[in-house]
N, C-alpha and C positions, 0 to 999 in steps of 0.2 A: 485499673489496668489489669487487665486478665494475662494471663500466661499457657501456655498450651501443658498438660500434664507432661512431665517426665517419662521416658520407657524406660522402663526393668531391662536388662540385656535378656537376651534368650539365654536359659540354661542349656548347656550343651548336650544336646541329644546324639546317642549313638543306639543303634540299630543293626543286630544282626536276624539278612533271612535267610533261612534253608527252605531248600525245595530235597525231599527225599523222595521223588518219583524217577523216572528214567531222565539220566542225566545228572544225577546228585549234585548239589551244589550251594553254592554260602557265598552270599555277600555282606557286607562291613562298610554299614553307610554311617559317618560322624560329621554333624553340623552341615548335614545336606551334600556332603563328599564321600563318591566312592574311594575307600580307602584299601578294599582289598575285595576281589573275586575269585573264586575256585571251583572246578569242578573236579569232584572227585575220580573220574576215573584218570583224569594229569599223574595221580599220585597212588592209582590202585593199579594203571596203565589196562584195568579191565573195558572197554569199549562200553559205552554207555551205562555204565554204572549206575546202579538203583541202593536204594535201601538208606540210611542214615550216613551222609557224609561225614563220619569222625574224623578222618585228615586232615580236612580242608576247615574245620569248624573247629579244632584244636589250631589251627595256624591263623584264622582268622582271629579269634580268642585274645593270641600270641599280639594282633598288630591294636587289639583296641587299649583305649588308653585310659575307659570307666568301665564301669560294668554298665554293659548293653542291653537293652529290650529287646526280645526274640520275636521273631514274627515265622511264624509255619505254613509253610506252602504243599500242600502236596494232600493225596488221596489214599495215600498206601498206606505209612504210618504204621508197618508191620516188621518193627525192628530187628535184626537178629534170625532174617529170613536164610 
């Protein structure tokens, strides 16, 4: 009599992405749930906002609950402009 193998639960994956081009911005995906979005200029109130979203990526930081894997979007990448 055979049995089907057992699954491993998934280890819980969290994921933060920025985009630092026009528009700055940081999402906070956990276990395939958006748990938080932001675009920087909500909190710079500058209109389309470039450059490395620190506000939104220190508040997203804030809502995760592991430490997260970064994913980078963007072409500028010229911090500090």
């Amino acid at each position: 009599m055979s049995t089907a193998p057992q699954r491993q639960p998934m280890a819980s994956r969290t994921f933060i992405g920025v985009h630092d081009g026009h528009n700055a911005s940081v999402a906070l995906v956990s276990d395939g749930q958006l748990k938080f979005a932001m675009q920087e200029e909500r909190l710079t109130r500058l209109k389309n906002q470039g450059d490395l979203p620190k506000q939104a990526l220190q508040l997203a930081l804030g809502q995760a609950e592991e430490s997260p894997s970064v994913a980078l979007n963007g072409e500028y990448m010229n911090y500090g402009q």
